[in-house]
PDB file with SEQRES, HELIX, SHEET and CRYST1 records, atoms N, CA, C and O in Angstrom:
SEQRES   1 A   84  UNK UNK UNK UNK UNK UNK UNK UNK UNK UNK UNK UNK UNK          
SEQRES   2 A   84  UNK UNK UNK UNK UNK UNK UNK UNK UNK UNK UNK UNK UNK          
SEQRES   3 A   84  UNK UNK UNK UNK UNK UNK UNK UNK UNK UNK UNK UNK UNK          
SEQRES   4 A   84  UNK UNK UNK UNK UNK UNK UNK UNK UNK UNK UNK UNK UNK          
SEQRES   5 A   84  UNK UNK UNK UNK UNK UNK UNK UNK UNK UNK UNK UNK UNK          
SEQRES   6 A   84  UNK UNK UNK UNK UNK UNK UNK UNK UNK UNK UNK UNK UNK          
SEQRES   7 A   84  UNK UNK UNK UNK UNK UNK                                      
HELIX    1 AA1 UNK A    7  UNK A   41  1                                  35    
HELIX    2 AA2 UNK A   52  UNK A   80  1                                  29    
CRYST1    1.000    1.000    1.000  90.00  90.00  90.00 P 1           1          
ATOM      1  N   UNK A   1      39.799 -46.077 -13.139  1.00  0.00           N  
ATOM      2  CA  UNK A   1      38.599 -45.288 -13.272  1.00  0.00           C  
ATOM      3  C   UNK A   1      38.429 -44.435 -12.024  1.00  0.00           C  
ATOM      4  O   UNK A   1      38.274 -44.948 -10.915  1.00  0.00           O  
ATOM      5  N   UNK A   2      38.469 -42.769 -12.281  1.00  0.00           N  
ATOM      6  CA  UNK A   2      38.314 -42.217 -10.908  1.00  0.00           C  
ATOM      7  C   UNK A   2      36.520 -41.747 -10.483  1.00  0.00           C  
ATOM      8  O   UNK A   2      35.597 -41.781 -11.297  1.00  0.00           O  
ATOM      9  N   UNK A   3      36.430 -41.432  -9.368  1.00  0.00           N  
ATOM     10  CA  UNK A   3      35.016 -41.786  -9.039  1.00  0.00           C  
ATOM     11  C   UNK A   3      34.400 -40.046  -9.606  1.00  0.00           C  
ATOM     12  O   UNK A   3      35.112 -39.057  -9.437  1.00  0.00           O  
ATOM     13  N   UNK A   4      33.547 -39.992 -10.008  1.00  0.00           N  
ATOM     14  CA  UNK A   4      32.599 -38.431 -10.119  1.00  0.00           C  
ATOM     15  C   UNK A   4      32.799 -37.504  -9.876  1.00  0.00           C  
ATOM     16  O   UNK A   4      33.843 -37.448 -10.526  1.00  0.00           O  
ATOM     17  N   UNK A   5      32.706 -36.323  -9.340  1.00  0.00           N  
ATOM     18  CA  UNK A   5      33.393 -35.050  -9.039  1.00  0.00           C  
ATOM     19  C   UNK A   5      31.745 -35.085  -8.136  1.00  0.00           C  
ATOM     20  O   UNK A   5      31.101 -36.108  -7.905  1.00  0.00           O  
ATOM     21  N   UNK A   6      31.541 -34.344  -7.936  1.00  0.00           N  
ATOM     22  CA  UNK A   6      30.393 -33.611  -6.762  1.00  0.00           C  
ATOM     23  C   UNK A   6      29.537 -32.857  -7.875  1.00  0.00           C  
ATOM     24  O   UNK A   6      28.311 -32.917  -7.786  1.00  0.00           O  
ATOM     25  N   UNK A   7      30.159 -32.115  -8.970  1.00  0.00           N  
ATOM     26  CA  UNK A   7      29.640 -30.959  -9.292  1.00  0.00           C  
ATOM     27  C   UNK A   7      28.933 -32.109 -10.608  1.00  0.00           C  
ATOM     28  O   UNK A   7      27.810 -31.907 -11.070  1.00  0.00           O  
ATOM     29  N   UNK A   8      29.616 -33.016 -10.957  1.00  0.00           N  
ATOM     30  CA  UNK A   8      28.862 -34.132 -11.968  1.00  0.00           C  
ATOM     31  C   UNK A   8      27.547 -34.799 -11.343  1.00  0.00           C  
ATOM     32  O   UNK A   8      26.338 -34.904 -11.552  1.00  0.00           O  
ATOM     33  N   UNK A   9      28.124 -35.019 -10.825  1.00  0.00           N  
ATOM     34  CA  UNK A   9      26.985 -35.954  -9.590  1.00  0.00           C  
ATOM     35  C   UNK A   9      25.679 -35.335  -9.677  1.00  0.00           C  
ATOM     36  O   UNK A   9      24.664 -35.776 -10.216  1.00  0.00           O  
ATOM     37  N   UNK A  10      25.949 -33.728  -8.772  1.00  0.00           N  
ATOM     38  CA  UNK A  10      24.458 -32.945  -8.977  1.00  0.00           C  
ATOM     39  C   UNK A  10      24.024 -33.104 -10.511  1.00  0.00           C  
ATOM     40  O   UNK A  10      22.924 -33.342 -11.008  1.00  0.00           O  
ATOM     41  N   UNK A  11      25.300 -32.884 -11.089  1.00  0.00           N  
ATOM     42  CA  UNK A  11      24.300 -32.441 -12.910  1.00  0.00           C  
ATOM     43  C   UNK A  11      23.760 -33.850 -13.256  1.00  0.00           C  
ATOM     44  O   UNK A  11      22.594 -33.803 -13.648  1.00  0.00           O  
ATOM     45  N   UNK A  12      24.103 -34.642 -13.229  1.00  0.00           N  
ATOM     46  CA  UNK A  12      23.502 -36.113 -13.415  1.00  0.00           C  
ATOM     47  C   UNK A  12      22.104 -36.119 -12.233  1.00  0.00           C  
ATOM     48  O   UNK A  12      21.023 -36.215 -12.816  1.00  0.00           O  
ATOM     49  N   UNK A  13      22.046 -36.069 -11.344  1.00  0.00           N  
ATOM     50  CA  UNK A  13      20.855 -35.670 -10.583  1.00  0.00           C  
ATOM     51  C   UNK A  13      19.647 -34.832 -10.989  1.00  0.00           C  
ATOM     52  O   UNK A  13      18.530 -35.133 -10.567  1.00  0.00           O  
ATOM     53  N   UNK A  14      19.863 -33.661 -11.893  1.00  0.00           N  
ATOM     54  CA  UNK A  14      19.096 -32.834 -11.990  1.00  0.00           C  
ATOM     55  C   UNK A  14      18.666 -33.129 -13.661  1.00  0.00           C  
ATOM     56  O   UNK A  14      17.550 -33.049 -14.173  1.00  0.00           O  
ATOM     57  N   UNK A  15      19.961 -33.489 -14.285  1.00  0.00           N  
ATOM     58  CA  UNK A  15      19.241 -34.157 -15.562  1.00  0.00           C  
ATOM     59  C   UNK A  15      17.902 -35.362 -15.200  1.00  0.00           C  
ATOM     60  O   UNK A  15      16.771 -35.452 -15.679  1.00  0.00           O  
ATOM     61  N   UNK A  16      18.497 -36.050 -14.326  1.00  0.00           N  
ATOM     62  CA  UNK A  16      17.431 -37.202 -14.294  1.00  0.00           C  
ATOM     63  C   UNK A  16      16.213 -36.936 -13.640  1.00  0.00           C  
ATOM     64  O   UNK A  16      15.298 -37.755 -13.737  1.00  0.00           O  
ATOM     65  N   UNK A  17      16.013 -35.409 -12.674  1.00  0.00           N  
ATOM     66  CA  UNK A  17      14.980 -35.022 -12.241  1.00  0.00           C  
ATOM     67  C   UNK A  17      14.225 -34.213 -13.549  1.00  0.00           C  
ATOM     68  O   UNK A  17      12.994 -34.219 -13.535  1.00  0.00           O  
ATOM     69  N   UNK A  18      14.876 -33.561 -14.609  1.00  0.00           N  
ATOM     70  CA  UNK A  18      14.567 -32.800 -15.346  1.00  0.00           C  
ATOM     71  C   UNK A  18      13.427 -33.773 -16.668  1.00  0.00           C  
ATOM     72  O   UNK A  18      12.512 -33.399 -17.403  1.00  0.00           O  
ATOM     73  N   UNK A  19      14.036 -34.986 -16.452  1.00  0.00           N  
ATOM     74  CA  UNK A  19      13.661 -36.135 -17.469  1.00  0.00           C  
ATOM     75  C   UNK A  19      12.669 -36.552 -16.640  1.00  0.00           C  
ATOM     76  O   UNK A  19      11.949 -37.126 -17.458  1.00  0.00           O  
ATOM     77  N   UNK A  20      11.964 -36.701 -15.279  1.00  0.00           N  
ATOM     78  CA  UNK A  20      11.002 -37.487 -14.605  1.00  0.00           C  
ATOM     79  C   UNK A  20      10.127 -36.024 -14.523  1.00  0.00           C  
ATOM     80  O   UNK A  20       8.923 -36.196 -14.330  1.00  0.00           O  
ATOM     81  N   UNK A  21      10.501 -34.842 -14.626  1.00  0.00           N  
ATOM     82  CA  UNK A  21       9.552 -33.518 -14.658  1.00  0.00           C  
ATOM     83  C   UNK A  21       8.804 -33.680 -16.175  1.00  0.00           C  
ATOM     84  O   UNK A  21       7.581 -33.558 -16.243  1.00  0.00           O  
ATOM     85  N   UNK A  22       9.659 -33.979 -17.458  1.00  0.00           N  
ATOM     86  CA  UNK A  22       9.274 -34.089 -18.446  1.00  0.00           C  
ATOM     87  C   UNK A  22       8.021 -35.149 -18.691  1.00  0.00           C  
ATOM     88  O   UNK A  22       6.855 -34.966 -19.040  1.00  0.00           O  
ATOM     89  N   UNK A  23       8.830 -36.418 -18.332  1.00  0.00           N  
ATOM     90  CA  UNK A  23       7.686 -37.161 -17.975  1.00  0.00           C  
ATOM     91  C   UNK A  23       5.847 -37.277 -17.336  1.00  0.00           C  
ATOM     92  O   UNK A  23       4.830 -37.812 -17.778  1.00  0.00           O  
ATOM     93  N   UNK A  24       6.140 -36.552 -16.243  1.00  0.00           N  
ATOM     94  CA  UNK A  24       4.809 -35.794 -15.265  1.00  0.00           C  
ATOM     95  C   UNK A  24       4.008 -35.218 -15.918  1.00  0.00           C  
ATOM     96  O   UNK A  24       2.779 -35.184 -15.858  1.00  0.00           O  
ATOM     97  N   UNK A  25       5.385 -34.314 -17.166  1.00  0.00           N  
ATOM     98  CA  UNK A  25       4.343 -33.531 -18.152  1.00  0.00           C  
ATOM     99  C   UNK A  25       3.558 -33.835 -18.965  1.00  0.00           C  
ATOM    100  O   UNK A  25       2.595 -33.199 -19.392  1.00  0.00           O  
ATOM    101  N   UNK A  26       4.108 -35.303 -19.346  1.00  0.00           N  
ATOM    102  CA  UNK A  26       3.401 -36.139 -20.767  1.00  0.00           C  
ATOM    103  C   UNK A  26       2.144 -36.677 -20.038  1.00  0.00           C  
ATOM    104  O   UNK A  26       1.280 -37.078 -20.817  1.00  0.00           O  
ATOM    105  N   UNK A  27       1.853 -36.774 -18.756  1.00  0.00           N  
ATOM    106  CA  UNK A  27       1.224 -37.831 -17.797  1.00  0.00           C  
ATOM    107  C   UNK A  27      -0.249 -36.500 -17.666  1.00  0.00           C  
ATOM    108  O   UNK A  27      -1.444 -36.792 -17.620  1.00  0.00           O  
ATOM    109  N   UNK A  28       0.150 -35.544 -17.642  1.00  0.00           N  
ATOM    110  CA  UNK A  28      -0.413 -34.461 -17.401  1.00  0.00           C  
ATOM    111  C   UNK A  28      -1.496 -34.306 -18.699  1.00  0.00           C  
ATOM    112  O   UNK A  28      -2.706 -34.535 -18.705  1.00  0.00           O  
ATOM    113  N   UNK A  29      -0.765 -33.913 -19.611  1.00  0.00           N  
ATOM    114  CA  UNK A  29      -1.434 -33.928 -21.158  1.00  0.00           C  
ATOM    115  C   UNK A  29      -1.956 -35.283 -21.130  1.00  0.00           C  
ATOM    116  O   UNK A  29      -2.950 -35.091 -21.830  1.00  0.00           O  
ATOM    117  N   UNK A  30      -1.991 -36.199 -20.904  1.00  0.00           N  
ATOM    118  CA  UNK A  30      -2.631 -37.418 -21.210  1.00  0.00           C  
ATOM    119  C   UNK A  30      -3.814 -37.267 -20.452  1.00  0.00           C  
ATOM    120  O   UNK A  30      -4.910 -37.219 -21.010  1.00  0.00           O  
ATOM    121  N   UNK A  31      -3.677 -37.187 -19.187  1.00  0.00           N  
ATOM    122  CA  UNK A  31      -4.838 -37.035 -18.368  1.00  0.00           C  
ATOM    123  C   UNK A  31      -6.091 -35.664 -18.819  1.00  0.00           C  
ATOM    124  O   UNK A  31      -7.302 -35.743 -18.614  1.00  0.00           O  
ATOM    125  N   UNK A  32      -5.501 -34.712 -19.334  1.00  0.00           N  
ATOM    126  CA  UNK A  32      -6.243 -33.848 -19.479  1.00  0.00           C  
ATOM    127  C   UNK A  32      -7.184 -33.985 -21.064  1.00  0.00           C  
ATOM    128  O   UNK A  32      -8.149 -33.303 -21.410  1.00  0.00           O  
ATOM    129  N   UNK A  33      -6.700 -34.783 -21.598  1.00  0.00           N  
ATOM    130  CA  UNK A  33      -7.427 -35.495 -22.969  1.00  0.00           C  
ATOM    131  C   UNK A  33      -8.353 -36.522 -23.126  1.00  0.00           C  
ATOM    132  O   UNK A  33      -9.194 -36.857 -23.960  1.00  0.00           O  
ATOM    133  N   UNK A  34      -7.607 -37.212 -21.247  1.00  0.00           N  
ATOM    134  CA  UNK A  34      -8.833 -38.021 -21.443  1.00  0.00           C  
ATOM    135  C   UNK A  34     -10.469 -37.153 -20.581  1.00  0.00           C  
ATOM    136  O   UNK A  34     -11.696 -37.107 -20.664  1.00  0.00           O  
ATOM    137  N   UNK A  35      -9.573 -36.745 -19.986  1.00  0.00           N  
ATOM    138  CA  UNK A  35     -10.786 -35.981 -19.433  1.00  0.00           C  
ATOM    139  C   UNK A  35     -11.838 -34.854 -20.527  1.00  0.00           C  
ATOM    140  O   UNK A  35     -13.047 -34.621 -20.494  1.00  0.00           O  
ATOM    141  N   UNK A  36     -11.234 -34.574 -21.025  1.00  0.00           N  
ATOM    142  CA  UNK A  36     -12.240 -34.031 -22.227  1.00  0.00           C  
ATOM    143  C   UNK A  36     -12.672 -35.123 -22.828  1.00  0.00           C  
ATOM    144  O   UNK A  36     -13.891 -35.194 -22.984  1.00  0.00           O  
ATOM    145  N   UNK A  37     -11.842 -36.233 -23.315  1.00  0.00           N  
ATOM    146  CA  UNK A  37     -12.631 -36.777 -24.269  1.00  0.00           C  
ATOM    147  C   UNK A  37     -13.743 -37.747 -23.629  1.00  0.00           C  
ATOM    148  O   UNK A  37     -14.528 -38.292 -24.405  1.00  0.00           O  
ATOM    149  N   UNK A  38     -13.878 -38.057 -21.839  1.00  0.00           N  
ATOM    150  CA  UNK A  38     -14.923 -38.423 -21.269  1.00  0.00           C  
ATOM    151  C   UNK A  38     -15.956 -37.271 -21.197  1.00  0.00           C  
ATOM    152  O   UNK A  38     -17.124 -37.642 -21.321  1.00  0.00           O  
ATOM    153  N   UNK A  39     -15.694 -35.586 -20.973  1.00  0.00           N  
ATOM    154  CA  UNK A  39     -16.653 -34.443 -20.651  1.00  0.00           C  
ATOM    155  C   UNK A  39     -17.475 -34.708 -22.261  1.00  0.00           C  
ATOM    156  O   UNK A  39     -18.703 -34.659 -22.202  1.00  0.00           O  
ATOM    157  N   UNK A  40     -16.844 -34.984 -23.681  1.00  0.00           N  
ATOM    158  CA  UNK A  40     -17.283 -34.885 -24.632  1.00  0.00           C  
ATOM    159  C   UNK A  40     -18.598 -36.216 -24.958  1.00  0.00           C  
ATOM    160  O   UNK A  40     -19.647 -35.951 -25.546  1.00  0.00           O  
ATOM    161  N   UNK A  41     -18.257 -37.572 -24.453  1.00  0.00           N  
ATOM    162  CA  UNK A  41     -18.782 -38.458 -24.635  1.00  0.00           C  
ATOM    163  C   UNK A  41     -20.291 -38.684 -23.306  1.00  0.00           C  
ATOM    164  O   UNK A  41     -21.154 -39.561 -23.297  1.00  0.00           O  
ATOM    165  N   UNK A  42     -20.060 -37.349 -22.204  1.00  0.00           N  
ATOM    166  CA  UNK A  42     -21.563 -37.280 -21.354  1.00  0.00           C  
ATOM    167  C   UNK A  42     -22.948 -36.678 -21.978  1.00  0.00           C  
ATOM    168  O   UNK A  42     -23.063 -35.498 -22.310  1.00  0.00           O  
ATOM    169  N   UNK A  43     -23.998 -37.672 -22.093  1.00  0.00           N  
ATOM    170  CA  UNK A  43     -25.194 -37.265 -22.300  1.00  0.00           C  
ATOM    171  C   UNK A  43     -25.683 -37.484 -21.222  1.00  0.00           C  
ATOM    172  O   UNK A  43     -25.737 -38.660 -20.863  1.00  0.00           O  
ATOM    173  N   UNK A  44     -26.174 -36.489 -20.389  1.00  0.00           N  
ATOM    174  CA  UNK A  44     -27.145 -36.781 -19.042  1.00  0.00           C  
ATOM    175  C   UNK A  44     -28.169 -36.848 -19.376  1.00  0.00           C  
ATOM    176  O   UNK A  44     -28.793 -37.222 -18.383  1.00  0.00           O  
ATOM    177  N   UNK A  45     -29.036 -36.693 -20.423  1.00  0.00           N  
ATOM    178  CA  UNK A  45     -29.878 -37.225 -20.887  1.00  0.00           C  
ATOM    179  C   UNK A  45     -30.354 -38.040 -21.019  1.00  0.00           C  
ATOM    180  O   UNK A  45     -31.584 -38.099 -20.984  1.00  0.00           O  
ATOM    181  N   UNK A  46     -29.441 -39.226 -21.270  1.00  0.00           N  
ATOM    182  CA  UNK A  46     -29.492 -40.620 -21.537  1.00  0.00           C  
ATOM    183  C   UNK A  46     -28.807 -41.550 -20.294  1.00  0.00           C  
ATOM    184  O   UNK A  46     -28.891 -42.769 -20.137  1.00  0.00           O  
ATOM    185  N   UNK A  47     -28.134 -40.594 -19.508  1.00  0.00           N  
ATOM    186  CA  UNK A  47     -27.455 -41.383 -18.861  1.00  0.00           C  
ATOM    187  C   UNK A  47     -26.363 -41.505 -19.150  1.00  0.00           C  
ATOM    188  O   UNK A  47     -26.043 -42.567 -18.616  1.00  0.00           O  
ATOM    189  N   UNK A  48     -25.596 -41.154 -19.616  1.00  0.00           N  
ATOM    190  CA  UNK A  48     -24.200 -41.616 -19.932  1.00  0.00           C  
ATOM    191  C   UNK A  48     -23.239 -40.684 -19.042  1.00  0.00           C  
ATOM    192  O   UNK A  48     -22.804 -39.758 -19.727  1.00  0.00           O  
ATOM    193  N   UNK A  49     -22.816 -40.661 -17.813  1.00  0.00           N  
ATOM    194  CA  UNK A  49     -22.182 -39.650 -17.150  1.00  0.00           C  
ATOM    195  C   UNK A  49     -20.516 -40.556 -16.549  1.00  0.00           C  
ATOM    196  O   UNK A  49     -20.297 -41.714 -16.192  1.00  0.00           O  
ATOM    197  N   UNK A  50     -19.592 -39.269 -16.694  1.00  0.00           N  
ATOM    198  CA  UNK A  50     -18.633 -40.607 -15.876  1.00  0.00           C  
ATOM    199  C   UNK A  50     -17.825 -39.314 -15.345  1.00  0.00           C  
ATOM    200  O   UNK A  50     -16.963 -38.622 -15.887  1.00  0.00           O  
ATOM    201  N   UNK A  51     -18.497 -39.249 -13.946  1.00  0.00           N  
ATOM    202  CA  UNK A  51     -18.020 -37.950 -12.411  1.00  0.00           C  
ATOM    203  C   UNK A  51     -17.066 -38.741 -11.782  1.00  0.00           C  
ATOM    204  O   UNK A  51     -16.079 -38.213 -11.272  1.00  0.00           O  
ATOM    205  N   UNK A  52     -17.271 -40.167 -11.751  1.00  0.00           N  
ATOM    206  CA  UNK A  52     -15.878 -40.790 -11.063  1.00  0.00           C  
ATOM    207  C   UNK A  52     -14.856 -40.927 -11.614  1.00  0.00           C  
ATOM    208  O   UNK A  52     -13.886 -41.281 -10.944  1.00  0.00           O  
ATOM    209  N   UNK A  53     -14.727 -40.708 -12.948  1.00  0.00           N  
ATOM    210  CA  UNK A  53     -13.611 -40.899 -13.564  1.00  0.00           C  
ATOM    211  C   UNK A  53     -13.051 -39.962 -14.068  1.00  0.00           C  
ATOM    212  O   UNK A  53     -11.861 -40.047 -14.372  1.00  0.00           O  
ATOM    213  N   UNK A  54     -13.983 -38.515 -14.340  1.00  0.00           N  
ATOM    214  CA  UNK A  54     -13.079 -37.459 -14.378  1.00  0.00           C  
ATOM    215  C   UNK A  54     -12.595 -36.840 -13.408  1.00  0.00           C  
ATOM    216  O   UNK A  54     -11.781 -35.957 -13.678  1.00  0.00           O  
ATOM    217  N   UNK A  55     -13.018 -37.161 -11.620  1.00  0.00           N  
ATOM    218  CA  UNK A  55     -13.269 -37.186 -10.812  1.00  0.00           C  
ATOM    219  C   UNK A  55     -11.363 -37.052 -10.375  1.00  0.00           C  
ATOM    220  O   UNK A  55     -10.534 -36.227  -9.992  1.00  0.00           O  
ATOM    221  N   UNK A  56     -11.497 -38.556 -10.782  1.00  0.00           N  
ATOM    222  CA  UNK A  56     -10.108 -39.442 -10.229  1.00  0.00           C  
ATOM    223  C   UNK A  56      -9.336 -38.824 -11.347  1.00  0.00           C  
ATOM    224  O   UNK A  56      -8.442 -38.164 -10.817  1.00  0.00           O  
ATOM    225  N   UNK A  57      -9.245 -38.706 -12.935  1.00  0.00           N  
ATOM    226  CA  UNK A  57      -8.116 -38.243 -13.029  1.00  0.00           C  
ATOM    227  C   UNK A  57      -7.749 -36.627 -13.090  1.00  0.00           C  
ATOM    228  O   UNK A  57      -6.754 -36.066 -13.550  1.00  0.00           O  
ATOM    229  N   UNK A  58      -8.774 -36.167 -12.534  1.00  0.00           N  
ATOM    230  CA  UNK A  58      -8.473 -34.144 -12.067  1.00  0.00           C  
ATOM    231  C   UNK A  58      -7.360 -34.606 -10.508  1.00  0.00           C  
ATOM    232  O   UNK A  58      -6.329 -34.009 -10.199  1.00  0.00           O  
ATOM    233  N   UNK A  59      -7.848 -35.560  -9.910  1.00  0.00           N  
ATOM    234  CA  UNK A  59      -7.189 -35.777  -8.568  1.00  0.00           C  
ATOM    235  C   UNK A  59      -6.101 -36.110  -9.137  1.00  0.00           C  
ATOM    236  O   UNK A  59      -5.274 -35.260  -8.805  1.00  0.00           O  
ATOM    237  N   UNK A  60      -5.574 -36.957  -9.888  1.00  0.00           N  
ATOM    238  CA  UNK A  60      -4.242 -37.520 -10.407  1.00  0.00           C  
ATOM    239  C   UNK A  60      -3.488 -36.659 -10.414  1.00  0.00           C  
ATOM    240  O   UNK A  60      -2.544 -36.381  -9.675  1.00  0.00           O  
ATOM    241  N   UNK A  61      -4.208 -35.870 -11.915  1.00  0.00           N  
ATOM    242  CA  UNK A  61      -3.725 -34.176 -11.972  1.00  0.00           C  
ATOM    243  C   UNK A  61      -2.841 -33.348 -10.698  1.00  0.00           C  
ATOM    244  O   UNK A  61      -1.669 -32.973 -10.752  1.00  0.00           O  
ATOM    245  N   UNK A  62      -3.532 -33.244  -9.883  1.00  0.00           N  
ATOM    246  CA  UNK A  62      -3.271 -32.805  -8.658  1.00  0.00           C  
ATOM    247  C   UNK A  62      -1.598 -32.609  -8.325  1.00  0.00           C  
ATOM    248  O   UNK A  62      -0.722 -31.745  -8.291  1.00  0.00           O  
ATOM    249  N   UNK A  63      -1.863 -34.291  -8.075  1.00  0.00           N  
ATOM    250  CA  UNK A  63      -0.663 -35.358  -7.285  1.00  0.00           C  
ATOM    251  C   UNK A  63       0.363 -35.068  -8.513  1.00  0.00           C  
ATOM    252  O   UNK A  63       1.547 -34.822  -8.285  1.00  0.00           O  
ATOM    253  N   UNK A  64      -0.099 -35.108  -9.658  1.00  0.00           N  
ATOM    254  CA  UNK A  64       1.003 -35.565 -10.502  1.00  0.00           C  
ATOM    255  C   UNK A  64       1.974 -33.599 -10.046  1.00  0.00           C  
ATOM    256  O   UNK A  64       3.056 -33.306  -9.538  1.00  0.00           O  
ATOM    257  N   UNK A  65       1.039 -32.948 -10.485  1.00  0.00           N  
ATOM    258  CA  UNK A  65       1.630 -31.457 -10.715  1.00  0.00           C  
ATOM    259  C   UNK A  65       2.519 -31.524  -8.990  1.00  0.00           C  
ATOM    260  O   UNK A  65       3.625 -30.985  -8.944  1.00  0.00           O  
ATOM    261  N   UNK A  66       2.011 -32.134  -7.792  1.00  0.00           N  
ATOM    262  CA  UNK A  66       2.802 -31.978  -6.789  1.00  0.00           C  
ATOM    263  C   UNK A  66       3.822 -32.658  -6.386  1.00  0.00           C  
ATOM    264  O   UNK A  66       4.311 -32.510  -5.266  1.00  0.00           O  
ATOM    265  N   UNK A  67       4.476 -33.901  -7.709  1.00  0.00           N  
ATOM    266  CA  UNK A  67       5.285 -34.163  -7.821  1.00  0.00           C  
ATOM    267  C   UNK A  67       6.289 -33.788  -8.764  1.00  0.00           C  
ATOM    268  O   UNK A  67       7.411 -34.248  -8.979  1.00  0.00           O  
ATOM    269  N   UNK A  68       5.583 -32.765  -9.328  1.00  0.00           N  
ATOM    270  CA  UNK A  68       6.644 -31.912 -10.146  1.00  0.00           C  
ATOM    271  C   UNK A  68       7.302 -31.142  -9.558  1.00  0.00           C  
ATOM    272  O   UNK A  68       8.515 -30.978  -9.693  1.00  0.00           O  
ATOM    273  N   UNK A  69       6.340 -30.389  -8.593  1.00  0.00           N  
ATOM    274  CA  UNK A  69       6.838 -29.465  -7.333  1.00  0.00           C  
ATOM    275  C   UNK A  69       7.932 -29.708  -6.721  1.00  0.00           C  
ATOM    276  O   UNK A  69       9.016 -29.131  -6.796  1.00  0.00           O  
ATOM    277  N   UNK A  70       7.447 -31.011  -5.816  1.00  0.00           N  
ATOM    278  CA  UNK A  70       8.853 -31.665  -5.690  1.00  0.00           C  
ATOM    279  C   UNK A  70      10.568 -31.872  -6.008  1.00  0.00           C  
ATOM    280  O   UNK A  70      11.648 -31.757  -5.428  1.00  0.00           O  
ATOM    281  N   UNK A  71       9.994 -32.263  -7.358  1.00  0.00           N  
ATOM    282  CA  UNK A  71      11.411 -32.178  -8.210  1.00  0.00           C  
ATOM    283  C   UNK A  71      12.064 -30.875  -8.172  1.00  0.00           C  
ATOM    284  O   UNK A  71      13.229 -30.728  -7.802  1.00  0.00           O  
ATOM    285  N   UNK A  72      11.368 -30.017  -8.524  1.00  0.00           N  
ATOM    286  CA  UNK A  72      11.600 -28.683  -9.188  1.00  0.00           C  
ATOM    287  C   UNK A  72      12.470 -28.184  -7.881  1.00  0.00           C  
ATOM    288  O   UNK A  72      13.536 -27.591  -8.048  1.00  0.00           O  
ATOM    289  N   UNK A  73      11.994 -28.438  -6.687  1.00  0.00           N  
ATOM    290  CA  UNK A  73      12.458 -27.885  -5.077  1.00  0.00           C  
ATOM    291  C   UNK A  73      13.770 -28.553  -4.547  1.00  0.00           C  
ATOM    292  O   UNK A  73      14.447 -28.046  -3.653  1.00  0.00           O  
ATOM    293  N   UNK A  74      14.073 -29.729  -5.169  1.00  0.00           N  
ATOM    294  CA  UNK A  74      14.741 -30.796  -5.300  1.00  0.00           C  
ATOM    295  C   UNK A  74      16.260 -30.246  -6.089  1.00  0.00           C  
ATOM    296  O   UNK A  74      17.428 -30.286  -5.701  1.00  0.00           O  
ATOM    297  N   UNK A  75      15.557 -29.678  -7.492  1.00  0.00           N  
ATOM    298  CA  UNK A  75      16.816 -29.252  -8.549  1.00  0.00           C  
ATOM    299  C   UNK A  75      17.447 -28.116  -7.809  1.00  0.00           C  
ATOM    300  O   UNK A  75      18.656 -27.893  -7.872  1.00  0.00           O  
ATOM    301  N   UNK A  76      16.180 -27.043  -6.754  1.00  0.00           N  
ATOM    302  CA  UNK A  76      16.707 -26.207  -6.544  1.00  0.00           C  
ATOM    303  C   UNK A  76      17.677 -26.246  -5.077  1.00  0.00           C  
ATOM    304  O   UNK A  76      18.464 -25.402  -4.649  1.00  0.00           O  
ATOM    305  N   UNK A  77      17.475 -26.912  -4.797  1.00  0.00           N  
ATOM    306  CA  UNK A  77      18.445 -27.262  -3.381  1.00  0.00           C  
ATOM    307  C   UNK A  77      19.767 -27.743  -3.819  1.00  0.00           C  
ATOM    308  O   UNK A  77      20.802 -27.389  -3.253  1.00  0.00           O  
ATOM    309  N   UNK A  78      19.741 -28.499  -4.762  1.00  0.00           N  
ATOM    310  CA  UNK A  78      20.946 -28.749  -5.481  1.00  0.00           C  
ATOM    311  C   UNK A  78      22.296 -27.863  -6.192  1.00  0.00           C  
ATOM    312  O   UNK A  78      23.523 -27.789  -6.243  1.00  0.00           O  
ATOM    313  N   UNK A  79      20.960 -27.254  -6.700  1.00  0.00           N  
ATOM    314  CA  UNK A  79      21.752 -25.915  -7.712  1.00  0.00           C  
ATOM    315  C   UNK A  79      22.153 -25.239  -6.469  1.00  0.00           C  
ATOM    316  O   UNK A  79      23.259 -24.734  -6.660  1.00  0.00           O  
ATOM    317  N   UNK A  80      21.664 -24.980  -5.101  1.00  0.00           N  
ATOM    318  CA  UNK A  80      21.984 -24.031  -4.267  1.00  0.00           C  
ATOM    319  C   UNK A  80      23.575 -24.795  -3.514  1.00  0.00           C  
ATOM    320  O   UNK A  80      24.467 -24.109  -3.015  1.00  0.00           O  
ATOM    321  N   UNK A  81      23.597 -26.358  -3.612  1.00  0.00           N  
ATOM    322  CA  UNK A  81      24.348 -26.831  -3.063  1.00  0.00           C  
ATOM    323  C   UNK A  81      23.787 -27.617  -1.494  1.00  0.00           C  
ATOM    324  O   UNK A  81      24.615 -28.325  -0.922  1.00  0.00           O  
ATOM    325  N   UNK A  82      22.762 -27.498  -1.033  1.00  0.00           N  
ATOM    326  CA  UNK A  82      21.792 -27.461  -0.113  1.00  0.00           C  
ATOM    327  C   UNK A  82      21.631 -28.969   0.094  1.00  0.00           C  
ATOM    328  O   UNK A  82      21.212 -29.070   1.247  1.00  0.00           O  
ATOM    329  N   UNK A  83      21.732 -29.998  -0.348  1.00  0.00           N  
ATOM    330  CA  UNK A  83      20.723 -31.343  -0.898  1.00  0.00           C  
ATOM    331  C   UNK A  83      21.965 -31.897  -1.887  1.00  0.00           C  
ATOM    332  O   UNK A  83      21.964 -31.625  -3.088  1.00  0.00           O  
ATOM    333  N   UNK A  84      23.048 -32.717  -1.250  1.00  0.00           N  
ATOM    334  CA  UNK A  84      23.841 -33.006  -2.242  1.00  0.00           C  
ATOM    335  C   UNK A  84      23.981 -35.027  -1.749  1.00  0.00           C  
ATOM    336  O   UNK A  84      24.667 -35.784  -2.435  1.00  0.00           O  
TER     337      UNK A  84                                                      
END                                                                             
């Protein structure tokens, strides 16, 4: 069995960054559904408010999108040859 080539290596790298970007994305849409479906369920009227929890997952949001960043800066150092 001979060992990888370099140029496999990166593509196996960037597939598996491309699959944890995909991921971020599903994490993304999830968060943003629940957050409507908490903006939908506030009556301040009655009291029913929840600022900490849409609070925390707009912040998630955040983090999550700046670990996409990441990746994305990641694939591209690769593709450049930069980050091997």
């Amino acid at each position: 069995m001979t060992a990888p080539s370099a140029e496999e290596s990166v593509s196996e790298q960037i597939e598996a960054l491309d699959r944890e970007i995909a991921a971020f994305d599903q994490m993304i849409s999830e968060h943003r559904t629940s957050i409507a479906t908490l903006m939908e369920r506030e009556d301040p009227q009655q009291g029913i408010v929840f600022p900490g929890e849409i609070f925390s997952l707009r912040q998630d949001v955040l983090r999550i999108r700046t670990e996409i960043q990441f990746r994305r800066n990641r694939i591209n150092r690769l593709r450049l040859g930069y980050d091997s």
